[in-house]
N, C-alpha and C positions, 0 to 999 in steps of 0.2 A: 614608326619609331615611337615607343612609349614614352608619357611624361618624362618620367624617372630619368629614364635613359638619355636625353634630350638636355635635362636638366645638367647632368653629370656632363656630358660631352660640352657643354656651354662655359661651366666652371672649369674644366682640366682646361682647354681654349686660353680662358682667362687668365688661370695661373703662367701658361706659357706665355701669354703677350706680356704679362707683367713683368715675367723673369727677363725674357729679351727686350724690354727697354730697361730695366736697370742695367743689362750690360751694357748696352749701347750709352746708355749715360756715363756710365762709368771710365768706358775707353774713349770716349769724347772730353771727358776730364781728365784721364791722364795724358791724351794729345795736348790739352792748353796746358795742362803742368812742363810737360816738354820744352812748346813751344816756351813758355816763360824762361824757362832755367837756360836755355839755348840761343836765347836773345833773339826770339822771331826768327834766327834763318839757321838751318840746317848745315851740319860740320860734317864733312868724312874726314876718317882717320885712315893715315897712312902708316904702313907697318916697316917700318927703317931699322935693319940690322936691330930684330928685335923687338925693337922702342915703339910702343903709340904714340903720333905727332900727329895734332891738331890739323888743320890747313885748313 
């Protein structure tokens, strides 16, 4: 494998590990933003003649 080529294969590498920890950061702050707005614990909704209800 040539320089060049080595070179380039190392940066595209780069760019993809950078892209997949920004998501990963990103979906890891919208889980704390969840959890915040949800008061730390997890709600399912019940679907009653229609209506969304908490429980």
């Amino acid at each position: 494998m040539g320089p060049e080529l080595h070179l380039q294969m190392m940066t595209s590498r780069h760019d993809e590990f950078i892209a997949e920890a920004t998501e990963y950061r990103l979906a890891r702050a919208a889980e704390a933003v969840r959890k915040i707005r949800s008061g730390g614990e997890r709600r399912r909704a019940l679907r009653l003649f229609g209506k969304t209800v908490s429980a």
